[in-house]
GUTITOR-81538 format. One record per atom (N, C-alpha, C): residue number from 1; atom name; x, y, z. Coordinates in nm, 4 decimals, decimal comma. Each point is the difference from the previous one (the first is absolute). Example, Ala and Ser with C-alpha at 12.3 -4.5 7.8 and 13.67 -1.06 7.14 Angstrom:
2
+-----+----+----------+----------+----------+
!   k !  a !        X !        Y !        Z !
+-----+----+----------+----------+----------+
!   1 !  N !   1,3190 !  -0,5690 !   0,7800 !
!   1 ! CA !  -0,0890 !   0,1190 !   0,0000 !
!   1 !  C !   0,0900 !   0,1200 !   0,0000 !
!   2 !  N !  -0,0350 !   0,1050 !  -0,0720 !
!   2 ! CA !   0,0820 !   0,1190 !   0,0060 !
!   2 !  C !  -0,0770 !   0,1090 !   0,0730 !
+-----+----+----------+----------+----------+
***
This chain:
85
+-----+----+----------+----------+----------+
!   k !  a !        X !        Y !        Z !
+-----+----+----------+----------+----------+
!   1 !  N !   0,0843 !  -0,1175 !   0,0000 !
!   1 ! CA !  -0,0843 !   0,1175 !   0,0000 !
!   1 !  C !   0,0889 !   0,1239 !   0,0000 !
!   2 !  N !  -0,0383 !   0,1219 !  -0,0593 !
!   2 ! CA !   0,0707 !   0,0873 !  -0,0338 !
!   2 !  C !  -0,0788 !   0,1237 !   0,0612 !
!   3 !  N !   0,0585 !   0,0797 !   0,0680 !
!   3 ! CA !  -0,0602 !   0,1052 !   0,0773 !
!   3 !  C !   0,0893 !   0,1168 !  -0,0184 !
!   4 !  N !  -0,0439 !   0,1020 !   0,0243 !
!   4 ! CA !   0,0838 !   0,1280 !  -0,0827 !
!   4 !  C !  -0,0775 !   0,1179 !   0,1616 !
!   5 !  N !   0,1362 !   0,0270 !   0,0290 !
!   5 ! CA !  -0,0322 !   0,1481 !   0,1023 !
!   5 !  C !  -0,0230 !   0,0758 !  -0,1044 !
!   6 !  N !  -0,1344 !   0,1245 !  -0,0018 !
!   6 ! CA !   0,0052 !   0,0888 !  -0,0874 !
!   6 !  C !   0,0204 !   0,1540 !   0,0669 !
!   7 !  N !  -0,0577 !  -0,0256 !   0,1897 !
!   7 ! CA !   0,0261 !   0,1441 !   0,0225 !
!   7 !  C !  -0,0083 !  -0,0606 !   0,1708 !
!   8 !  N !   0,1266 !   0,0533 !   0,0184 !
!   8 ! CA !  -0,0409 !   0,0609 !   0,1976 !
!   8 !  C !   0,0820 !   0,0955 !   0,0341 !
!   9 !  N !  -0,0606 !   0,0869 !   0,0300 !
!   9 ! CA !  -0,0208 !   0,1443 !   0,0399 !
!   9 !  C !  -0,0705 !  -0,0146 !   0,1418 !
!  10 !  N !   0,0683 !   0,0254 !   0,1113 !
!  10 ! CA !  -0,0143 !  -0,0065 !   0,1253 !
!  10 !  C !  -0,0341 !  -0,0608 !   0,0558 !
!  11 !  N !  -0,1631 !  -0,0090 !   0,0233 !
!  11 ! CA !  -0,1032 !  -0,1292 !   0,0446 !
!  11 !  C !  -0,1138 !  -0,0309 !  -0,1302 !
!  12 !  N !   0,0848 !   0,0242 !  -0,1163 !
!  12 ! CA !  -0,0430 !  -0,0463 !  -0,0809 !
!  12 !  C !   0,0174 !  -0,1213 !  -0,1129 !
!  13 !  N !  -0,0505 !  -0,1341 !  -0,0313 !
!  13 ! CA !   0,0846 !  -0,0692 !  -0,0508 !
!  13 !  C !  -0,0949 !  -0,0732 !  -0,1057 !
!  14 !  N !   0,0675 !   0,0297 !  -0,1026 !
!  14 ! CA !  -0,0870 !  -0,0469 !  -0,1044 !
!  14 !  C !   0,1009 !  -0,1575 !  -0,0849 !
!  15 !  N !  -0,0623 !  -0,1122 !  -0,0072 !
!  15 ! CA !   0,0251 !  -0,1393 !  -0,0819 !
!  15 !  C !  -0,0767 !  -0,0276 !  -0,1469 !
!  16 !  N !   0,0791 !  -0,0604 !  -0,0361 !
!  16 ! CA !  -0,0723 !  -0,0169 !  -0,1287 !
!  16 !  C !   0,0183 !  -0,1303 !   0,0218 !
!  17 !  N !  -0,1079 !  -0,0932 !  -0,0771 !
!  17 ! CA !   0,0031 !  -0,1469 !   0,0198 !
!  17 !  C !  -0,0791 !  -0,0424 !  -0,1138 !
!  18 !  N !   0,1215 !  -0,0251 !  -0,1246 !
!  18 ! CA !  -0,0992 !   0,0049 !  -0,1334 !
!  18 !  C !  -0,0446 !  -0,1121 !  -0,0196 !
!  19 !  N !  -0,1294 !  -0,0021 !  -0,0785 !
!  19 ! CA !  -0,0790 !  -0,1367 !  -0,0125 !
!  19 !  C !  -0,0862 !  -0,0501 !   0,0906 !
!  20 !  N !  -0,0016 !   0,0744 !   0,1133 !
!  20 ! CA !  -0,0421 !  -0,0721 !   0,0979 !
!  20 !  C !  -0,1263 !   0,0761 !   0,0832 !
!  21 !  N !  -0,1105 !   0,0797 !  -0,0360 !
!  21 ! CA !  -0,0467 !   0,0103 !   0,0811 !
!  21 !  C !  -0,0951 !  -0,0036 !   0,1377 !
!  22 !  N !   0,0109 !  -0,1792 !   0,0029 !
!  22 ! CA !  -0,0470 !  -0,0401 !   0,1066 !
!  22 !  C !   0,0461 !   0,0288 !   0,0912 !
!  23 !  N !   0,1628 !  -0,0091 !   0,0171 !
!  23 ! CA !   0,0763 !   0,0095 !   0,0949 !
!  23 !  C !  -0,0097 !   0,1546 !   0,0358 !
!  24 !  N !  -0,0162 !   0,0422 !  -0,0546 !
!  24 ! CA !   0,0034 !   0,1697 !   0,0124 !
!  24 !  C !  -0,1174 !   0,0471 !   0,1106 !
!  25 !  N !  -0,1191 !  -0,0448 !  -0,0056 !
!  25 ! CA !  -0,1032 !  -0,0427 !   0,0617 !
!  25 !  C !   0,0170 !  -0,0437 !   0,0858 !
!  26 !  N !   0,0679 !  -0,1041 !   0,0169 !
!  26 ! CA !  -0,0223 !  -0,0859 !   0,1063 !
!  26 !  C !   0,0642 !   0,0810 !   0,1750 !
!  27 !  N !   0,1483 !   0,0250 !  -0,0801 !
!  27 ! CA !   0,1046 !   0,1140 !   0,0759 !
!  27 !  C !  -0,0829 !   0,1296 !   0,0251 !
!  28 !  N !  -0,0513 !   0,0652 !  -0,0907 !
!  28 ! CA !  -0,1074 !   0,1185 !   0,0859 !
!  28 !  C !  -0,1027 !  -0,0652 !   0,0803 !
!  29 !  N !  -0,0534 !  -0,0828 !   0,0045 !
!  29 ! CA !  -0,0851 !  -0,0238 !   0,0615 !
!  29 !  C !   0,0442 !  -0,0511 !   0,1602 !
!  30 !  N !   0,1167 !  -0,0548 !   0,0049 !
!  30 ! CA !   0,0326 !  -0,0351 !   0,0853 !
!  30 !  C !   0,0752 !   0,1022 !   0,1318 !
!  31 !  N !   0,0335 !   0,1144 !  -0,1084 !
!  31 ! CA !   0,0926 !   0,0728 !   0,0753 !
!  31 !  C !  -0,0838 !   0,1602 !   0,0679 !
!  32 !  N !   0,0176 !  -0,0560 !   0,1328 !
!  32 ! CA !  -0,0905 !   0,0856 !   0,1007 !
!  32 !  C !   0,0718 !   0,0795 !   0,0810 !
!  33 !  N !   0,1748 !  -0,0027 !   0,0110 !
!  33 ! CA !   0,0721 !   0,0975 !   0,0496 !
!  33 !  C !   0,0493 !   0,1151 !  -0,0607 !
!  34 !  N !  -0,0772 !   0,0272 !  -0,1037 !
!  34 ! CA !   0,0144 !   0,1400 !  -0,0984 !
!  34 !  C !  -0,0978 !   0,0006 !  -0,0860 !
!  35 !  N !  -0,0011 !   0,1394 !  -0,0754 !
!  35 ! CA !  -0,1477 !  -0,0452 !  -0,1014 !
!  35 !  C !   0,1239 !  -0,0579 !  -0,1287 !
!  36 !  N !  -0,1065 !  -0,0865 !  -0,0579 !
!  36 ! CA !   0,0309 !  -0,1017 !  -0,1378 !
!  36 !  C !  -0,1001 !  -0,0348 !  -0,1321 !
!  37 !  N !   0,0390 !   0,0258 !  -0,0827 !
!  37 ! CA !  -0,0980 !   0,0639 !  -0,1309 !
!  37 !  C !   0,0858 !  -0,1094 !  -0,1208 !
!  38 !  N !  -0,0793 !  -0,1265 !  -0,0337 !
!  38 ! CA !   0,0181 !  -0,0383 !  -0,1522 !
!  38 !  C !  -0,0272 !   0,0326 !  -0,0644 !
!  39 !  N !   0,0950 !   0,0711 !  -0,1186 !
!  39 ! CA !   0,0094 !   0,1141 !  -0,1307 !
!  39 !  C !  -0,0061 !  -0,0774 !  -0,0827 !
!  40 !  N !  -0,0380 !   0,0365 !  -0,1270 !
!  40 ! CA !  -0,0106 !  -0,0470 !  -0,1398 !
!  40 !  C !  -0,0585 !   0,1215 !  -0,0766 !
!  41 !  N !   0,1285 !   0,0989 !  -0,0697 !
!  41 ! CA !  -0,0937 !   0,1257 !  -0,0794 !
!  41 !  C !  -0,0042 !  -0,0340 !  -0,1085 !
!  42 !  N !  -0,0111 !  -0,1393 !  -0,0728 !
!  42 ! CA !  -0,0558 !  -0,0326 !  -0,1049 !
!  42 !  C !   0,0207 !  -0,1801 !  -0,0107 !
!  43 !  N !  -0,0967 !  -0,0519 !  -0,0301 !
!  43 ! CA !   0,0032 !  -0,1579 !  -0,0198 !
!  43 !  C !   0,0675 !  -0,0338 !  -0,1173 !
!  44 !  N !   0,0507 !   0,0746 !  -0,1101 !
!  44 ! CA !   0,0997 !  -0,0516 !  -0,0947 !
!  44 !  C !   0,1049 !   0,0423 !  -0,0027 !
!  45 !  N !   0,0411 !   0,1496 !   0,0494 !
!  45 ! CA !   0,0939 !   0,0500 !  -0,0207 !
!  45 !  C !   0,0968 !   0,0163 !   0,0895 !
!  46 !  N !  -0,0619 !  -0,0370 !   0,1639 !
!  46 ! CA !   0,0965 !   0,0137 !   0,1235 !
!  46 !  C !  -0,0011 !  -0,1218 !   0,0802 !
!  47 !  N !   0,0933 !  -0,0063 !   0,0718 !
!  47 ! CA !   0,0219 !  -0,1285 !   0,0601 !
!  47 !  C !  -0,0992 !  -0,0064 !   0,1531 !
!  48 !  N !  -0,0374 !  -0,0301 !   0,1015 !
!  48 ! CA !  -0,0396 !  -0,0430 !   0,1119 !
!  48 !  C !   0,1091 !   0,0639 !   0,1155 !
!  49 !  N !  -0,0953 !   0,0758 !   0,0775 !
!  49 ! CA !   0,0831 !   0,0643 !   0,1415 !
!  49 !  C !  -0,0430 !   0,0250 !   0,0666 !
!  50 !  N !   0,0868 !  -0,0077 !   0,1537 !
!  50 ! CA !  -0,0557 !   0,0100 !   0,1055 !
!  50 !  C !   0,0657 !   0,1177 !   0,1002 !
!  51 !  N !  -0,0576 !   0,1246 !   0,0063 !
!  51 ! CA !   0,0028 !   0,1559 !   0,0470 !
!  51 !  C !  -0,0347 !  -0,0485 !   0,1440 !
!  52 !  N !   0,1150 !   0,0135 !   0,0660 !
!  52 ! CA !  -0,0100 !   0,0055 !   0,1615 !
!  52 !  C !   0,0189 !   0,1440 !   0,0487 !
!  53 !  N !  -0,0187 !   0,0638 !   0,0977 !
!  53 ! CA !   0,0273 !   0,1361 !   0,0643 !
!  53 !  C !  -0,0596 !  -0,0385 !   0,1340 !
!  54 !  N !   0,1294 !   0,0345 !   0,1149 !
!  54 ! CA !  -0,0067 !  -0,0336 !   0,1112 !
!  54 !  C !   0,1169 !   0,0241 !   0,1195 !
!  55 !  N !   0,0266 !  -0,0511 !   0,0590 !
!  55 ! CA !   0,1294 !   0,0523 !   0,0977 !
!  55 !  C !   0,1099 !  -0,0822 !   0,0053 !
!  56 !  N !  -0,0250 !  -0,0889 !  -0,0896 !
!  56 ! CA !   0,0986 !  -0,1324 !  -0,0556 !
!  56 !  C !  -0,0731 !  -0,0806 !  -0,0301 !
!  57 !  N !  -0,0076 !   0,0801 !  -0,1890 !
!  57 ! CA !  -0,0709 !  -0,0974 !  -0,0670 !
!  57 !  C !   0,0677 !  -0,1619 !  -0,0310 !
!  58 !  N !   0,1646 !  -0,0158 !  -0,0039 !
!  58 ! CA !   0,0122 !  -0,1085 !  -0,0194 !
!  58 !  C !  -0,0021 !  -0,1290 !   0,1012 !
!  59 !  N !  -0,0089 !   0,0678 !   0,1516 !
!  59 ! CA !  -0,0440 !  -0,0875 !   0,0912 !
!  59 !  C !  -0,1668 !  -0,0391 !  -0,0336 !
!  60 !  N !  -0,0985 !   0,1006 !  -0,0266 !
!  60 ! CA !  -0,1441 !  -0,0475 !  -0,0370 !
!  60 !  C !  -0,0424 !  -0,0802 !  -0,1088 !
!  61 !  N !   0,1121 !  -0,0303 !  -0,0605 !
!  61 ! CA !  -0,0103 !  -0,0692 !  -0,1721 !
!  61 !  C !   0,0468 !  -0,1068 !   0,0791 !
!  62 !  N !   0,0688 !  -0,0399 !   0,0595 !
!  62 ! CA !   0,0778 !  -0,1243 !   0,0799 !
!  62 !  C !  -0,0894 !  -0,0914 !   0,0697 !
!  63 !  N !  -0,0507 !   0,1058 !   0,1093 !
!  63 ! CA !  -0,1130 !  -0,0618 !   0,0822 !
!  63 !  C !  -0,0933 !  -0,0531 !  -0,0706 !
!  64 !  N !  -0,0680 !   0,0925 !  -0,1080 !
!  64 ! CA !  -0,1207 !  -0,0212 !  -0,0852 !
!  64 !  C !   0,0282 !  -0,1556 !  -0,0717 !
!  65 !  N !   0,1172 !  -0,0469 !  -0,0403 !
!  65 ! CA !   0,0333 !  -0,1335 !  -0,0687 !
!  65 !  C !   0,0016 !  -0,1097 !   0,1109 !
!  66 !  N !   0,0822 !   0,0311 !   0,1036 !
!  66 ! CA !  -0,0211 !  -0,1103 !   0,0976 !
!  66 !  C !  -0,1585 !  -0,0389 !   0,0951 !
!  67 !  N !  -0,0468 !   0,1386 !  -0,0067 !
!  67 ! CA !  -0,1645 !  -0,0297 !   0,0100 !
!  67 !  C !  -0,0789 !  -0,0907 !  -0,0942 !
!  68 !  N !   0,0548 !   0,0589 !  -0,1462 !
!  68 ! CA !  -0,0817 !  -0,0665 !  -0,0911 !
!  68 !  C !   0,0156 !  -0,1692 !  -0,0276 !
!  69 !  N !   0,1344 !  -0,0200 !   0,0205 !
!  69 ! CA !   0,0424 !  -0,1498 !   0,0326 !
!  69 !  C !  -0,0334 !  -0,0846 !   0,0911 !
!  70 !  N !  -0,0511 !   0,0579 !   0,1383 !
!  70 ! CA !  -0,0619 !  -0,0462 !   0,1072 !
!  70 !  C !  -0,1287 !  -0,0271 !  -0,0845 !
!  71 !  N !  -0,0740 !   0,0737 !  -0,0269 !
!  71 ! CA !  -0,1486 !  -0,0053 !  -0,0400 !
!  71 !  C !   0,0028 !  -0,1539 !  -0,0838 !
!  72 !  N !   0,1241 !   0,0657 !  -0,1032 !
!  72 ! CA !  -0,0329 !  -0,1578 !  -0,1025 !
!  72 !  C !   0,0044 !  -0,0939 !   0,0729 !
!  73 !  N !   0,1065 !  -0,0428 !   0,0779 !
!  73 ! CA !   0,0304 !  -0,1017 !   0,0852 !
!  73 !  C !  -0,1115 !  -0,0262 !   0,0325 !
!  74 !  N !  -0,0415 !   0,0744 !   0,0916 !
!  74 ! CA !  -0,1179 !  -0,0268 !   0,0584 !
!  74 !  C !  -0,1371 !  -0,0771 !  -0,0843 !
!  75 !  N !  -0,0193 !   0,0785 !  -0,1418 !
!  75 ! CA !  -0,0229 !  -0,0869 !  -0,0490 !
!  75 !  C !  -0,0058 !  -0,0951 !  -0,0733 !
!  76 !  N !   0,0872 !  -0,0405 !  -0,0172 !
!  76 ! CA !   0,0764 !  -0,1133 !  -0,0824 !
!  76 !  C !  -0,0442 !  -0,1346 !   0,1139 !
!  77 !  N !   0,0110 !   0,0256 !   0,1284 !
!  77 ! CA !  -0,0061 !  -0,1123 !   0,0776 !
!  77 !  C !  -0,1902 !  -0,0126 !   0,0020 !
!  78 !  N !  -0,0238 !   0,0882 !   0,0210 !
!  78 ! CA !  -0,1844 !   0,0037 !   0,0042 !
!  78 !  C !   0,0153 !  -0,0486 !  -0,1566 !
!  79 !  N !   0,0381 !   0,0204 !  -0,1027 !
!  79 ! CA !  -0,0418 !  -0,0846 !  -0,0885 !
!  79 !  C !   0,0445 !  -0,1366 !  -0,0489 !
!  80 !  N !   0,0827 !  -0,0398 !   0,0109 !
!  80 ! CA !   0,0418 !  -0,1117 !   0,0357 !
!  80 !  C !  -0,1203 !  -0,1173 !   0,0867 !
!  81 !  N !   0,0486 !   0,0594 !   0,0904 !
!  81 ! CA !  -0,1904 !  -0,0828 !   0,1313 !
!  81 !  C !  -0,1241 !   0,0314 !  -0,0884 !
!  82 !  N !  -0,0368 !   0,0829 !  -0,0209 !
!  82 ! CA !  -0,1231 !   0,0014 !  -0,0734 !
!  82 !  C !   0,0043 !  -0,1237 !  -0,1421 !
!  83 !  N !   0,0944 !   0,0146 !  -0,0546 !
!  83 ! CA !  -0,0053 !  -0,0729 !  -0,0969 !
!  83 !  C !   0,0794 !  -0,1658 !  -0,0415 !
!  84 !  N !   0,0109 !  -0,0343 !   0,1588 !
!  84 ! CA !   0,0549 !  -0,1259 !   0,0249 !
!  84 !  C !  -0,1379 !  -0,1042 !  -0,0799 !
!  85 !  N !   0,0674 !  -0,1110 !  -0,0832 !
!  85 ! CA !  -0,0676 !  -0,0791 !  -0,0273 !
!  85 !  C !   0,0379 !  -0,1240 !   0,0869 !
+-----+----+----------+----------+----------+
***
């Protein structure tokens, strides 16, 4: 996977994460120790990003992934049991 810093400027930190914008999603959604905004200013012409602004945005992008990995975990095992034959 290929990820590109495009801007940080103080408590500002902007990723690009081309191809991908689930993940882009997934990381704003998760990240609750700053505000976090998945960008896309055009579906053909720009790549997928994720606009953090905060008091250390790259600690809130951090947390936000190891949260989001808990969750899967979490359910990966609930699905697993549910779908034991």
């Amino acid at each position: 996977m290929t990820t590109k810093l495009v801007r940080k400027e103080g408590e500002l930190l902007e990723i690009e994460i081309p191809g991908d914008e689930t993940l882009t999603d997934l990381i704003a959604g998760f990240c609750k120790d700053a505000d976090a905004a998945a960008v896309r200013e055009h579906p053909f012409l720009t790549e997928p990003k994720i606009v953090v602004y905060g008091k250390n945005p790259k600690k809130a992008i951090l947390k936000a992934i190891d949260e989001a990995l808990s969750v899967l975990e979490e359910f990966k095992t609930h699905f697993k049991r549910i779908t034991k034959e």
